[in-house]
C-alpha positions in Angstrom: 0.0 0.0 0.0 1.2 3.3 -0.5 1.9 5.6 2.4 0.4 8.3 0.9 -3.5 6.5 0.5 -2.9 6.2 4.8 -4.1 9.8 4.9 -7.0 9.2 1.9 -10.7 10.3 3.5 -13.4 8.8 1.5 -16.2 11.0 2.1 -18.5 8.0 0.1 -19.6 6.8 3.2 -19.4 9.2 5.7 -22.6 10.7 7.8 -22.9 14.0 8.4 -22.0 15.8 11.4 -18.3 14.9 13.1 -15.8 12.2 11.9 -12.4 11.7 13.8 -9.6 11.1 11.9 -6.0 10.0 13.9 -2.4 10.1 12.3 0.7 9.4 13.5 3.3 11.3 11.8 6.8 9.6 12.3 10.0 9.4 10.5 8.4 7.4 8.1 6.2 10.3 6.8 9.5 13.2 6.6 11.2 10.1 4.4 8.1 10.3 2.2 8.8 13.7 1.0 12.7 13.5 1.0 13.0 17.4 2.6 16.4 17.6 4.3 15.1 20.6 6.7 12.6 17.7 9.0 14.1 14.2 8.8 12.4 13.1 12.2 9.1 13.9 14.5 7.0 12.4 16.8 4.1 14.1 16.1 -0.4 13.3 16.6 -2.2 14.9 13.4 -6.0 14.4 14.6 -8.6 15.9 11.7 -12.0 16.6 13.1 -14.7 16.3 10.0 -17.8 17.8 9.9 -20.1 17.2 7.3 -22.8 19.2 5.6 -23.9 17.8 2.3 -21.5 17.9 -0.1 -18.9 20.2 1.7 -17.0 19.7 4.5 -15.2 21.4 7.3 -12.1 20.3 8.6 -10.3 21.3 12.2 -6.7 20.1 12.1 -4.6 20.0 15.4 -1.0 19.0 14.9 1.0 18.6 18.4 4.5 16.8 19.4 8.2 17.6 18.6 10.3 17.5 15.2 13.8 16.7 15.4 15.3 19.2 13.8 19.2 20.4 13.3 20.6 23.4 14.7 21.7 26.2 12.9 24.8 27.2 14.8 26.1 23.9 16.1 24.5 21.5 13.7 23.8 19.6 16.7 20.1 18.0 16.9 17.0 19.1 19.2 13.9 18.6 19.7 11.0 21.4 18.4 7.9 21.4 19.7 4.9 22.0 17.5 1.4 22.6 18.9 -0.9 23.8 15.7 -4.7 24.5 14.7 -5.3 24.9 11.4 -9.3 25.1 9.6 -9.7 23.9 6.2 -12.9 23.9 3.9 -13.3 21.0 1.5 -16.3 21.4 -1.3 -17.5 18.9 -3.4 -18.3 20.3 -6.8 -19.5 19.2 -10.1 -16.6 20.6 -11.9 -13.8 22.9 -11.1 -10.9 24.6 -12.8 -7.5 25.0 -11.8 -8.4 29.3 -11.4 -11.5 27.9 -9.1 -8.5 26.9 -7.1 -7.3 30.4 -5.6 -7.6 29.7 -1.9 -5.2 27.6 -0.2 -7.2 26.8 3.0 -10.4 25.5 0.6 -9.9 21.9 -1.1 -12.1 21.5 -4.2 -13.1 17.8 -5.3 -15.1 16.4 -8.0 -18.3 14.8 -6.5 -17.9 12.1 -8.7 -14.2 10.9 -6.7 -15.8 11.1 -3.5 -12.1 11.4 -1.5 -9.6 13.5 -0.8 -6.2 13.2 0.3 -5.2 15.3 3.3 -1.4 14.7 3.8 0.3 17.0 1.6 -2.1 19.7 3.6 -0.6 18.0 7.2 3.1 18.5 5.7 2.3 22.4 4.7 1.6 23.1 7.9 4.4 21.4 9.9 7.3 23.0 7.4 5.4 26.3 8.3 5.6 26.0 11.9 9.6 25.7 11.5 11.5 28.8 12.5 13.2 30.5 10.3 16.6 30.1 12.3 16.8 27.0 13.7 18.5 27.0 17.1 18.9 25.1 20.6 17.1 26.9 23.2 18.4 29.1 25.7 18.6 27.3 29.5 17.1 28.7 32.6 20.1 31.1 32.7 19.9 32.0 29.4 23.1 29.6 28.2 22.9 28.6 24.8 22.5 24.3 25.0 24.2 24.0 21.9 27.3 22.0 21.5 30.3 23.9 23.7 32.7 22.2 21.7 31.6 23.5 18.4 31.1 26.9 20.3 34.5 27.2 21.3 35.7 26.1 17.8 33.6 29.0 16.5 34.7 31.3 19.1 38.4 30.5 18.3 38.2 31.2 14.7 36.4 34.5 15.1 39.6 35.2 17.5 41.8 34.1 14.8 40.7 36.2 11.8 40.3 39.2 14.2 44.0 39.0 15.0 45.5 38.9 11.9 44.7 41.4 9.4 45.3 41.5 5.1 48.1 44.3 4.1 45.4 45.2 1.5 42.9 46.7 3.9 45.6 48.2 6.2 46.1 50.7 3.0 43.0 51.4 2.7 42.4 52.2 6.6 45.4 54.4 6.4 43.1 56.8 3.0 40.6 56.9 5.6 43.0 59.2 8.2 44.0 61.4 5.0 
């Protein structure tokens, strides 16, 4: 079976009112879409589906931790991720790709009868991730990362600040003229 028809919703047989949907998202599902910034998570997708005729509404909540690497140190932590996200799925007769504008409304034909909500689970995890990607602080305010690599950081700063290119040194001395 293919991973991806795990988070297929048939909406053939479903009642209206509120269907509970449970996914756990694992290594497994960060291998399915091969993105070096998440390669690991332990993380509980639970989609809560309410249906009114041929539309539905969809409350996603996405909570756990992703493994992810750290910027500075390259060392890895844990992230945690606590999300709510609200989608609209509409079943239609036909659609176009221009019918297609909102990203927070899924359009299927009536006719299929299922959508596929994992690529919309994966959106919203790669948006929670920070744009710098760092250990957290301590109690103190210490940086957890790795003091090794810190120091090795630290002592090449030290190093380029101490010696200095005869190139610039003739320009600093224009900048006394």
């Amino acid at each position: 079976m293919d991973y991806k028809t795990k988070f297929t919703i048939s909406a053939k047989g479903l009642l209206e009112g509120e269907q509970r949907f449970d996914y756990e998202i694992d290594k497994e599902f960060f291998d399915y879409f091969n993105n070096p910034l998440i390669r690991n998570g332990r993380l509980q997708a639970i989609v809560l589906l309410n249906r009114i005729d041929h539309s539905f509404t969809a409350d996603l909540a996405i909570k756990g931790e992703l493994e992810l690497e750290c910027d500075r140190c390259l060392g890895l932590y844990n992230y945690p991720v606590d999300l709510k996200h609200y989608l609209i799925i509409k079943g239609e007769q036909e659609y176009t790709e221009a019918d297609r504008e909102d990203d927070d409304i899924i359009l299927m034909k009536e006719a299929d009868l299922s959508f596929n909500i994992l690529q919309h689970i994966y959106d919203f995890i790669v948006l929670s991730v920070p744009y710098r990607k760092v250990h957290p602080d301590d109690e103190s305010g210490n940086s957890t990362c790795d003091p090794a690599f810190l120091n090795r950081i630290n002592e090449e700063q030290h190093h380029k600040q101490e010696g200095t290119d005869p190139r610039w040194d003739i320009l600093k001395n224009i900048k006394h003229n």
